[in-house]
DOZATI-296912 format. One record per residue: x, y, z of N, C-alpha, C in turn; residue number from 0. Coordinates in Angstrom, 1 decimal, padded with zeros to 4 digits. Layout:
residues N
X_Y_Z_X_Y_Z_X_Y_Z_NUM $
...
END
This chain:
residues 188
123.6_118.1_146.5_124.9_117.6_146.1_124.7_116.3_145.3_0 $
125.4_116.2_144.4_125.2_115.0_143.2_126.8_114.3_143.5_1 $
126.7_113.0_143.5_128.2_112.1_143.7_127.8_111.2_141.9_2 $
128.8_111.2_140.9_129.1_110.5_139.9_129.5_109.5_140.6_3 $
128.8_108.5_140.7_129.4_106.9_140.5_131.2_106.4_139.9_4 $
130.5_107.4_138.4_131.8_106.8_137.4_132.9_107.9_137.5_5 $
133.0_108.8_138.4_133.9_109.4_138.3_135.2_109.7_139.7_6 $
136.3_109.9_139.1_137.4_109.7_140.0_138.1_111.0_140.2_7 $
136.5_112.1_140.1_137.4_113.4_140.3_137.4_114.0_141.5_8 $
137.0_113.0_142.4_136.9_113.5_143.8_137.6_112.3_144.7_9 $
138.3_111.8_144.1_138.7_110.6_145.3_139.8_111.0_146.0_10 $
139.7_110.6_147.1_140.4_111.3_148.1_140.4_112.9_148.8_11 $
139.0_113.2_147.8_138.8_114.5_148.5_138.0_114.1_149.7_12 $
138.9_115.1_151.0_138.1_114.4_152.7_136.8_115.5_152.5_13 $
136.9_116.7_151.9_135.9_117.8_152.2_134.7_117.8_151.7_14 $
135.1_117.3_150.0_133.9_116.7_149.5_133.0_116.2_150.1_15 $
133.8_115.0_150.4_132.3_113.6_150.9_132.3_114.0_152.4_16 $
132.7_115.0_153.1_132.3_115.2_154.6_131.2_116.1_154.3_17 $
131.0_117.0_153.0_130.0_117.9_153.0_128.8_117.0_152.7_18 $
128.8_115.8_152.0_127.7_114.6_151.7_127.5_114.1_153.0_19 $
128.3_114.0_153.9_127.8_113.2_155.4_127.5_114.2_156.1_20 $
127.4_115.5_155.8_127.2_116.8_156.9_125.5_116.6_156.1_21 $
125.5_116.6_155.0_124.0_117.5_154.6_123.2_115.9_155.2_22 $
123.6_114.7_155.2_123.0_113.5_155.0_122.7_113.8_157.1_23 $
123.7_114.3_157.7_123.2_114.0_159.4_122.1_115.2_159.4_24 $
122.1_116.1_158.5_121.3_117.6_158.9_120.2_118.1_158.4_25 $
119.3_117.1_158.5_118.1_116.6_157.2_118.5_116.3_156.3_26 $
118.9_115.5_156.1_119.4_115.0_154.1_118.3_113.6_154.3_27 $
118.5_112.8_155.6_117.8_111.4_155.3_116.1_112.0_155.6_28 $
115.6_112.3_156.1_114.2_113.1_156.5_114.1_113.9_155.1_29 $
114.7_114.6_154.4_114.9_115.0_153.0_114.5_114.3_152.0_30 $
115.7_113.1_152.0_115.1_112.2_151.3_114.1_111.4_151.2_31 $
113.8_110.9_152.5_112.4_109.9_152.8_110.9_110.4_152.3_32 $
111.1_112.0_152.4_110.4_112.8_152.3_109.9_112.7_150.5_33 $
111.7_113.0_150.1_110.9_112.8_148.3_110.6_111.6_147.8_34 $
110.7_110.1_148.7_110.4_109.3_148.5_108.8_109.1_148.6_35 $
108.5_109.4_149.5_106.9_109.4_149.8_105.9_110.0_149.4_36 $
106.9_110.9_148.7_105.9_111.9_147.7_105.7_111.8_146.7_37 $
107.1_111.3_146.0_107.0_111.2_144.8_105.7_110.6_143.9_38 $
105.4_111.0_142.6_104.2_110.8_141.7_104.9_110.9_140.6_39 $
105.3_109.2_139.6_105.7_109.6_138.2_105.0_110.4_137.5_40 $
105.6_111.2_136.7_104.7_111.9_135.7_103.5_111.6_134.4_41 $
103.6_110.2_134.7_102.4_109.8_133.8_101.7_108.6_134.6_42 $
101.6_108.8_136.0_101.4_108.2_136.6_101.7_106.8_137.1_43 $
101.4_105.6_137.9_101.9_104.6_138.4_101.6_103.6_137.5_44 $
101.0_103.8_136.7_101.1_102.7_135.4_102.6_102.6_134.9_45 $
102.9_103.5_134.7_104.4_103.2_134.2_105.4_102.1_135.1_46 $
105.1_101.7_136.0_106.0_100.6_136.7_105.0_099.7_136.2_47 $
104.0_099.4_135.4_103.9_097.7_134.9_103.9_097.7_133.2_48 $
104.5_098.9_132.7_105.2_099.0_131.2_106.5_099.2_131.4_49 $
107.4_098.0_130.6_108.7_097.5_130.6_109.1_099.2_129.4_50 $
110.3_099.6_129.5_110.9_100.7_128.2_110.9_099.4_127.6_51 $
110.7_099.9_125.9_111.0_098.8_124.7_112.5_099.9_124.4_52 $
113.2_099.0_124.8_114.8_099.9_124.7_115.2_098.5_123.5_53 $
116.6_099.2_122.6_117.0_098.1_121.6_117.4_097.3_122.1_54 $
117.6_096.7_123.0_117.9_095.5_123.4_116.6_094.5_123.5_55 $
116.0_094.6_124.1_114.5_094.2_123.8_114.3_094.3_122.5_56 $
114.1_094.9_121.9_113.6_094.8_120.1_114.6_093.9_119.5_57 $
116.4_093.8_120.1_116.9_092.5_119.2_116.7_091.4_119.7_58 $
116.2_091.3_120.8_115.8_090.6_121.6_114.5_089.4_121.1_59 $
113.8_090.5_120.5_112.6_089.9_119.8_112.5_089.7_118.8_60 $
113.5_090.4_118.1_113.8_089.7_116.3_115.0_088.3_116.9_61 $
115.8_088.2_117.8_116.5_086.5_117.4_115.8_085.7_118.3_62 $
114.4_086.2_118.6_113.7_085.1_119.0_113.0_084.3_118.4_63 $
113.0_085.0_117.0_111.6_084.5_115.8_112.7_083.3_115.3_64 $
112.0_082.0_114.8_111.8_081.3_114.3_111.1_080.5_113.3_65 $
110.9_079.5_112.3_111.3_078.8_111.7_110.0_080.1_110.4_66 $
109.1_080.0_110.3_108.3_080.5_109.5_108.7_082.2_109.5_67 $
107.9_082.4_110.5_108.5_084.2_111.1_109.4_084.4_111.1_68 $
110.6_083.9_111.2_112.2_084.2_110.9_112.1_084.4_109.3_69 $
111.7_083.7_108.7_111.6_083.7_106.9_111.1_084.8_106.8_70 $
109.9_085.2_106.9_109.0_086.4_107.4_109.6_087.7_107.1_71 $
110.4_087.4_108.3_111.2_089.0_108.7_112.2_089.2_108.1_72 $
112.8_088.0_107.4_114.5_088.2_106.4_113.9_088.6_105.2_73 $
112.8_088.0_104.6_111.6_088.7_103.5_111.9_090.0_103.5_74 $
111.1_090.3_104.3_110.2_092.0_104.8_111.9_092.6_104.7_75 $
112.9_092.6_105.6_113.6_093.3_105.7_114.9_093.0_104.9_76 $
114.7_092.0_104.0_115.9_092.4_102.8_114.7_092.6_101.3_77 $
113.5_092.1_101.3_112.9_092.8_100.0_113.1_091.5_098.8_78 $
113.7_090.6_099.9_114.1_089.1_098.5_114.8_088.2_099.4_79 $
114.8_086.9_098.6_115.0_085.7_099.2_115.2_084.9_097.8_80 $
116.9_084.9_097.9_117.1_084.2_096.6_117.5_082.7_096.9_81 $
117.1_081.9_095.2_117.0_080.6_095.2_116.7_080.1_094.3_82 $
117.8_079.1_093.8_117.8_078.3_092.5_116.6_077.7_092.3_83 $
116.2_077.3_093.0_115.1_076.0_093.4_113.6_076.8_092.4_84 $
113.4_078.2_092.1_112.5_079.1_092.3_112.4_079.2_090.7_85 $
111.3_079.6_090.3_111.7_080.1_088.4_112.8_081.4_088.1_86 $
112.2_082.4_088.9_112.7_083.6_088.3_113.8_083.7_089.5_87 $
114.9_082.4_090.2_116.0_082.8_091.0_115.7_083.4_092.4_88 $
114.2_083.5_092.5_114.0_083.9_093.7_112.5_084.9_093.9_89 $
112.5_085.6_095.3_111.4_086.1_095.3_111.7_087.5_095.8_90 $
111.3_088.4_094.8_112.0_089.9_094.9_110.6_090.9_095.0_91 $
110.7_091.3_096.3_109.3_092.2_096.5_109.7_093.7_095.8_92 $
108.8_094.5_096.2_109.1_096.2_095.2_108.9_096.7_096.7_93 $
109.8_097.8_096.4_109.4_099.1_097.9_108.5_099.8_097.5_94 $
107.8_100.3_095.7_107.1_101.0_095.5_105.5_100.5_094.9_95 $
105.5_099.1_094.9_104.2_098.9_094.0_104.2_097.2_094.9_96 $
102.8_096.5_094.4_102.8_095.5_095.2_102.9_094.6_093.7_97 $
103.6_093.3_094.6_104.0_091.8_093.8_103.3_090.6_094.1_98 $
102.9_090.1_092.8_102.3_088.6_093.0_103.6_088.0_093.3_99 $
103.1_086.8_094.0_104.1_085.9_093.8_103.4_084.0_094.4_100 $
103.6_083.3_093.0_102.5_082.4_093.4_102.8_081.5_094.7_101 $
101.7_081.1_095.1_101.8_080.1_096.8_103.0_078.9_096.6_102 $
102.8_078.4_095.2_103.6_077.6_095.0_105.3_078.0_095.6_103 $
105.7_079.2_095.1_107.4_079.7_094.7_107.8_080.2_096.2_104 $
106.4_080.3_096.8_106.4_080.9_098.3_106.8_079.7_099.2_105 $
106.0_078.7_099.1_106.4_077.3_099.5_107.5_076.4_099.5_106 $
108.4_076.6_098.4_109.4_076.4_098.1_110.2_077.1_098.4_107 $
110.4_078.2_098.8_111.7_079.1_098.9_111.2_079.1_100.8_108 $
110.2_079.0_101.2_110.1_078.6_102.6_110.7_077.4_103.1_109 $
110.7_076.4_102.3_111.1_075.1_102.4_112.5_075.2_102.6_110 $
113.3_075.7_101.7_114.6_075.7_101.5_115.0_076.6_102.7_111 $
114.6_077.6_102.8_114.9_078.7_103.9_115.1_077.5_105.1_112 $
113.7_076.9_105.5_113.4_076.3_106.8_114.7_075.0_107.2_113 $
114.9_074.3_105.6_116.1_073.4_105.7_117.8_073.8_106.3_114 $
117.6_075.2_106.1_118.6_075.4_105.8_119.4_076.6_107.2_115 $
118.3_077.0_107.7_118.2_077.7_109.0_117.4_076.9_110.1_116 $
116.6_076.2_110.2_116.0_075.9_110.9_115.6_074.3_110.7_117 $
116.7_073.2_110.6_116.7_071.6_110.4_115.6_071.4_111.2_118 $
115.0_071.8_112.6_113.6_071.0_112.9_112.3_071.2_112.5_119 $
112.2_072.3_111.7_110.8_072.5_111.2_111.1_072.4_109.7_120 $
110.3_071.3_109.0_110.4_070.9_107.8_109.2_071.1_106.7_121 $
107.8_070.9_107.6_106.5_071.0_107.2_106.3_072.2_107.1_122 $
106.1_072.5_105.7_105.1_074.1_105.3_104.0_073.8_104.9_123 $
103.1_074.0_105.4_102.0_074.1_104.6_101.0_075.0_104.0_124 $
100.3_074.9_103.1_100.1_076.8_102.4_099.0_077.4_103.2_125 $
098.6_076.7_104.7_097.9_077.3_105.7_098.6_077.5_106.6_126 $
099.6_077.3_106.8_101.0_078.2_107.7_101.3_079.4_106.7_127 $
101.5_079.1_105.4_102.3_080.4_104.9_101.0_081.2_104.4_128 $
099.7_081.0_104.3_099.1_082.0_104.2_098.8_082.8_105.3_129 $
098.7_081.8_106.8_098.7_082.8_107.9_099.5_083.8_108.2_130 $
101.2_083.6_107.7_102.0_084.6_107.9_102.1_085.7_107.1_131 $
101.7_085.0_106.3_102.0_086.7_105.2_100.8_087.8_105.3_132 $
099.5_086.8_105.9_099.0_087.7_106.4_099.0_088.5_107.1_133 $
099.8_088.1_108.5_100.0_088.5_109.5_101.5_089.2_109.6_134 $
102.4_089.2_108.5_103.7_089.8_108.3_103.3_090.9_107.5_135 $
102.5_090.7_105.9_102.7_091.5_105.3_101.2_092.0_105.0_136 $
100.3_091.8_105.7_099.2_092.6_105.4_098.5_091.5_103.5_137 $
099.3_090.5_103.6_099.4_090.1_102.1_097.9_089.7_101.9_138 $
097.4_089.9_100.6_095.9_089.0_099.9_096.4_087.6_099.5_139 $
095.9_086.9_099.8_096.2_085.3_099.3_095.1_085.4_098.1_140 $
094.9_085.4_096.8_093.8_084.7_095.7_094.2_083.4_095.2_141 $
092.8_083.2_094.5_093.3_081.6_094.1_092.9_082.1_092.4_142 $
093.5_081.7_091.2_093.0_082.5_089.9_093.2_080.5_089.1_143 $
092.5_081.0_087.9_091.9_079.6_087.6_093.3_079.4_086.4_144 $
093.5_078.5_086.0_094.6_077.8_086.0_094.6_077.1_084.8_145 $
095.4_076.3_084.1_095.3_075.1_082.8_094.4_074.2_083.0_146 $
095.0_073.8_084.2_094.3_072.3_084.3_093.6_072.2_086.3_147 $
094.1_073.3_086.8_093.4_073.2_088.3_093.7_074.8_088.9_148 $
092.7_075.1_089.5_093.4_076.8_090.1_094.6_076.7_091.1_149 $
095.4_078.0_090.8_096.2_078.3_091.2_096.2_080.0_092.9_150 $
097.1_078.7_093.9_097.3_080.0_094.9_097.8_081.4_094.5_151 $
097.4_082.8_095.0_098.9_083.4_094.9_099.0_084.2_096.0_152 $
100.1_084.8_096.2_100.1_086.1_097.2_100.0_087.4_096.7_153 $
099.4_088.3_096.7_100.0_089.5_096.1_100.1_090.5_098.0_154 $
101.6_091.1_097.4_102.2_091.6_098.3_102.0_093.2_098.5_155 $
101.9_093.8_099.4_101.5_095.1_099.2_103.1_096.0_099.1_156 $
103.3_096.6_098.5_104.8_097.7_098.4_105.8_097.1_100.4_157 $
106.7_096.7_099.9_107.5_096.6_100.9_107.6_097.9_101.9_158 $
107.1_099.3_101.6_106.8_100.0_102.6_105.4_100.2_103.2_159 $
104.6_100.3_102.7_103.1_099.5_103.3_103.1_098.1_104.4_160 $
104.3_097.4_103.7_104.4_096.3_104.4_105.1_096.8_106.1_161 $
106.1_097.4_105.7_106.6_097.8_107.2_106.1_099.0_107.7_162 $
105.4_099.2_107.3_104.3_100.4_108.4_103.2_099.2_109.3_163 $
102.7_098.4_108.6_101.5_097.2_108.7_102.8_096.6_109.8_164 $
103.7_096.1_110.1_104.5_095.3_111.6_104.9_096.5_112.7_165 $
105.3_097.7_112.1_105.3_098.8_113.0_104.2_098.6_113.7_166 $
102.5_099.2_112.8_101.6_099.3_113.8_101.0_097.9_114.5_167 $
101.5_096.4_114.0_100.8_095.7_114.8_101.6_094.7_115.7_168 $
103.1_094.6_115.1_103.8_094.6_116.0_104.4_094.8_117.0_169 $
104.6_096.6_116.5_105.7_097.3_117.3_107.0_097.3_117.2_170 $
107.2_096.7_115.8_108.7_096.3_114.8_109.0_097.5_113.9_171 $
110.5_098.3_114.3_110.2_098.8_113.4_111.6_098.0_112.4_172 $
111.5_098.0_111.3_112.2_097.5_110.2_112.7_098.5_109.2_173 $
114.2_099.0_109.1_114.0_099.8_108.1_114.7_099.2_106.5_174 $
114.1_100.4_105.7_113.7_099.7_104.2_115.3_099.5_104.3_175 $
115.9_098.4_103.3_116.8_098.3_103.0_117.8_099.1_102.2_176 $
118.7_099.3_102.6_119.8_100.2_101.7_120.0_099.9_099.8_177 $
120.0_098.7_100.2_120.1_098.4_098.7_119.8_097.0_098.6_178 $
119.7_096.5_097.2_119.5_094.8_097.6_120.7_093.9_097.1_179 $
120.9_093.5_098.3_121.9_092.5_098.7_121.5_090.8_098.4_180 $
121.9_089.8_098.6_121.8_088.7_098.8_121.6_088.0_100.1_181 $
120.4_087.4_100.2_119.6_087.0_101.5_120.4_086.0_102.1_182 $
119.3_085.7_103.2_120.4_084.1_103.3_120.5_082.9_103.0_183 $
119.7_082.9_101.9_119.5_081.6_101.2_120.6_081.1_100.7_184 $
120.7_079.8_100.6_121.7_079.2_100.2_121.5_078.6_099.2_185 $
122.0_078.7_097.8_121.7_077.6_096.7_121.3_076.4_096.9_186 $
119.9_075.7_096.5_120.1_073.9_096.7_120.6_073.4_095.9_187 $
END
């Protein structure tokens, strides 16, 4: 016999719940203790020290990210980060092919991001943001020789390459964007 919690289709039935207190005096508790003692999860007792990654947990762990990694993931999962501050207006990745985009324009549109979401972290430096994009986007940092001194860059792998690379090391999954919209940057 199964009692619904949420349901009000037996209230005040006396027959009902006398048949739950008849089966519960006539083995129902030796019944049950019984499937208690026995019981063996089906993928055995490991599974009580793995939490479910249920969606609450996963939003859980995206509005936990901050000041660098927050930039990171608004990147990855809108495909751009616009900004006056920038030459070409911002930084626009491809879903289908990969994008340079120099350490400099990276630096700066990090900056502005960080000012503008995140007032206590102000320092970027291009060994913070080369760690992350490594670690976000699977990215190559090169350095290519220049006018007058070499130049950083990133080159970025296809923004779906990229979100397979946080799926598997993650456990993020991100999906590609519907269309491209306007990030959260804010003009400086």
């Amino acid at each position: 016999m199964h009692a619904d919690p949420h349901s009000s289709a037996h209230r005040g039935d006396s027959q009902y719940f006398q048949a739950i207190v008849d089966e519960m005096e006539n083995g129902g508790l030796q019944a049950m203790l019984y499937d208690l003692l026995t019981f063996v999860p089906e993928n055995g007792w490991n599974v009580l020290r793995t939490a479910p990654v249920t969606l609450g947990l996963k939003e859980q762990v995206v509005d936990s990210l901050r000041g660098i990694d927050r930039f990171m993931y608004e990147l990855l999962s809108t495909g751009m980060y616009e900004c006056d501050n920038l030459v070409d207006g911002g930084i626009f990745l491809s879903e289908d092919h990969g994008t340079d985009v120099s350490m400099k324009e990276l630096r700066v549109a990090a900056r502005v991001y960080l000012a503008d979401h995140h007032s206590g972290q102000k320092a970027v430096s291009f060994d913070l943001i080369e760690r992350a994009v490594r670690e976000w986007f699977s990215a190559n940092v090169v350095t290519r020789p220049g006018r007058q001194n070499a130049s950083r860059w990133v080159f970025f792998p296809s923004l779906a390459e990229c979100r397979e690379h946080v799926r598997r090391t993650k456990g993020m999954e991100i999906p590609a964007p519907k269309e491209r919209k306007p990030s959260l940057a804010i003009a400086a």
